[in-house]
N, C-alpha and C positions, 0 to 999 in steps of 0.2 A: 504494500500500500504506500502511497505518496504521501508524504505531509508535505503541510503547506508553508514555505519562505518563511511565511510569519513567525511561524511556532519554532521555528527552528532557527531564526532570528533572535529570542527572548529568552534560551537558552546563554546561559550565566549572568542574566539579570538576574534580582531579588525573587522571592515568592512573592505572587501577588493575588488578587482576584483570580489573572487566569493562567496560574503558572505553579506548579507545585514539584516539591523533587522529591526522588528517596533512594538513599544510596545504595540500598541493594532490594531484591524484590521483594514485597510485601505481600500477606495474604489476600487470596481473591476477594477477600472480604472487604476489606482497606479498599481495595482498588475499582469494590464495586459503589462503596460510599461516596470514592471522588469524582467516580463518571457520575455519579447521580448529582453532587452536587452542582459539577462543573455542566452537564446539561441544565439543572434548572434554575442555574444563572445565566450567564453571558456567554457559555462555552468555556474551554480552556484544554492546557496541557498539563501530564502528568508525564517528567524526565524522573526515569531508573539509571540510575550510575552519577548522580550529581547529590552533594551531600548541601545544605545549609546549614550552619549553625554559628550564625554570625559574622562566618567568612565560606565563599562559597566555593567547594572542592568538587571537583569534575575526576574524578576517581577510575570512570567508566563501570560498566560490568559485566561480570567473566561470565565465560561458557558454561558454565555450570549452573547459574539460574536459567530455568524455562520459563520465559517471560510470557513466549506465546500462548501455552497451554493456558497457565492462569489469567491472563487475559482473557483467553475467551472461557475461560469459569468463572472469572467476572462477573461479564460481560450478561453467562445464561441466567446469571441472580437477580439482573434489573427487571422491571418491567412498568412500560413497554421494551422494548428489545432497543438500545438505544442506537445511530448511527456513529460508531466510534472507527476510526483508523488507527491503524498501531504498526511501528516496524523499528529495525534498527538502525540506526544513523552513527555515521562517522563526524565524530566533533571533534577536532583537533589533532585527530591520533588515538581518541579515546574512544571504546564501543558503548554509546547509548543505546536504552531503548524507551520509545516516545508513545505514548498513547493520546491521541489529538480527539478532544471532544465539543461537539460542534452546539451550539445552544438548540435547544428541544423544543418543540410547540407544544409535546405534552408531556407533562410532568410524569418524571422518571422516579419510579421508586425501588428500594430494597429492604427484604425485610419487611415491607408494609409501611415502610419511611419514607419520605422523601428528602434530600438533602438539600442545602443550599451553600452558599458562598461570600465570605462575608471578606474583607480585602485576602488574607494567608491563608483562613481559616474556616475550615470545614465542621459543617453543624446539622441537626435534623432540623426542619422546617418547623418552624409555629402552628400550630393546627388552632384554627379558631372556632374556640366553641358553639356548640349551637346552643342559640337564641331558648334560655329556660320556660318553660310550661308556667311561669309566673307571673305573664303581662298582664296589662290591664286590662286587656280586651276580654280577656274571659271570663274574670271575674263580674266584668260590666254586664256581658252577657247573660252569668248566671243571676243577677238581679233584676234584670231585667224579663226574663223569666219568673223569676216569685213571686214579681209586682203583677205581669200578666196573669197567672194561676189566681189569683184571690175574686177575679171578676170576669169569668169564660164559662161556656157550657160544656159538657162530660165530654165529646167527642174534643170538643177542642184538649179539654185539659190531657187526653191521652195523648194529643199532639205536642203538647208541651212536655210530656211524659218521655215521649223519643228523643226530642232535642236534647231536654237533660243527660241523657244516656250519651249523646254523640257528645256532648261536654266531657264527661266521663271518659269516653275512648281515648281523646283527644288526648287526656291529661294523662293515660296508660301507653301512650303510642308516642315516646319520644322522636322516634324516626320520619314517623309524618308528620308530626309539628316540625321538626327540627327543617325539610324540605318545606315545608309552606307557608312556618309559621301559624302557633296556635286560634289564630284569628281567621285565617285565610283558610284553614283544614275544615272550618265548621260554617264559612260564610256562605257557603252557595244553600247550605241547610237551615241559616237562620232567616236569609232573602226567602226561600220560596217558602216556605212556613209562616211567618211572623209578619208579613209583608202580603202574602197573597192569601194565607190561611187556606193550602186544600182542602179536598174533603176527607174524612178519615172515614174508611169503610170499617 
C-alpha cells in the first residue's frame, strides 16, 4: 500500500493530533484504539520504530515484529471495518512501519467504544446521556389527566384509563423515551384522545 507524502512528511515531528509513535509493536488492541480514535477525528498516522519521550529517536524496527498480521487483527476488532493503509517505509536508513488513517464518516468503534483524539492523546468518546424520564412534560401530562377524570363520562374515563397506562410504559421504557423523548413517545396518544376524544367501544 502507498502512503501518502504527507504522512510521511511528519515523521520526526512531535506527536500531535495526527501523529502518534511506538517504538516497537504494540498489541492489536493498542492499535485498534488508535485507528479508532484517529478515524473519528481528523484522521492520522500511527509510526512503529520511532520512540518519543521528550527527544525523539527513530530506532526503526526489526524483523522480528509482524506488524502486518496485527495490523490486520487490529484492524478485524473495529467496526465498521475502517479504510486504513499500512506498509513499511525506509526513513533515513531506518525500517518503519506506518499505518495511515484517513478520517471516517462513520464513527469507528472497538470494544463497543469509540475513541477520539485530543492534541497526543488518545481517549474513549463522551457518550451523552439520555434525556431522564423526569421532565416536565409528563408530569404536566399526568395532571392534566386527574383534573380531566373528576368531570367525564364512564366511557371517556376508560379512555383516560389507557392514557394513564401509556404514561406508565413510557416511564418503564427508557429506550423509547431516551429516542423521542418522554413527551414526544406519548404525544401523538395525548393529540388524538384529549383533543378529538374517540369513541371507546
Amino acid at each position: 500500500m502507498v502512503i501518502a507524502p504527507e504522512t510521511l512528511a511528519r515523521i520526526g515531528q512531535p506527536e500531535s493530533e495526527f501523529l502518534e509513535y511506538k517504538a516497537v509493536l504494540p498489541p492489536a488492541a493498542t492499535i485498534a484504539q488508535l485507528i479508532s480514535a484517529f478515524a473519528n477525528t481528523k484522521g492520522g498516522a500511527i509510526v512503529l520504530g520511532v520512540a518519543d519521550q521528550g527527544k525523539i529517536t527513530i530506532n526503526g524496527l526489526s524483523d522480528e515484529f509482524r506488524a502486518v498480521p496485527i495490523t490486520r487483527k487490529a484492524i478485524d476488532l473495529l467496526t465498521p471495518t475502517p479504510a486504513v493503509n499500512y506498509d513499511y517505509v525506509d526513513h533515513g536508513g531506518k525500517r518503519l512501519f506506518v499505518i495511515e488513517v484517513p478520517q471516517s464518516g462513520t464513527e469507528v468503534s472497538f470494544g463497543g467504544k469509540a475513541y477520539g483524539r485530543t492534541g497526543a492523546q488518545t481517549a474513549p468518546k463522551l457518550v451523552v446521556p439520555a434525556k431522564p424520564l423526569t421532565e416536565p412534560g409528563i408530569e404536566k401530562l399526568r395532571k392534566a389527566l386527574a383534573d380531566d377524570r373528576k368531570a367525564c363520562t364512564e366511557a371517556r374515563a376508560k379512555l383516560l384509563d389507557h392514557y394513564e397506562s401509556v404514561l406508565v410504559s413510557v416511564r418503564e421504557s427508557p429506550e423509547r423515551a431516551a429516542v423521542q423523548g418522554p413527551s414526544r413517545a406519548i404525544g401523538s396518544f395525548w393529540k388524538s384522545g384529549l383533543d378529538g376524544c374517540p369513541v371507546v367501544r
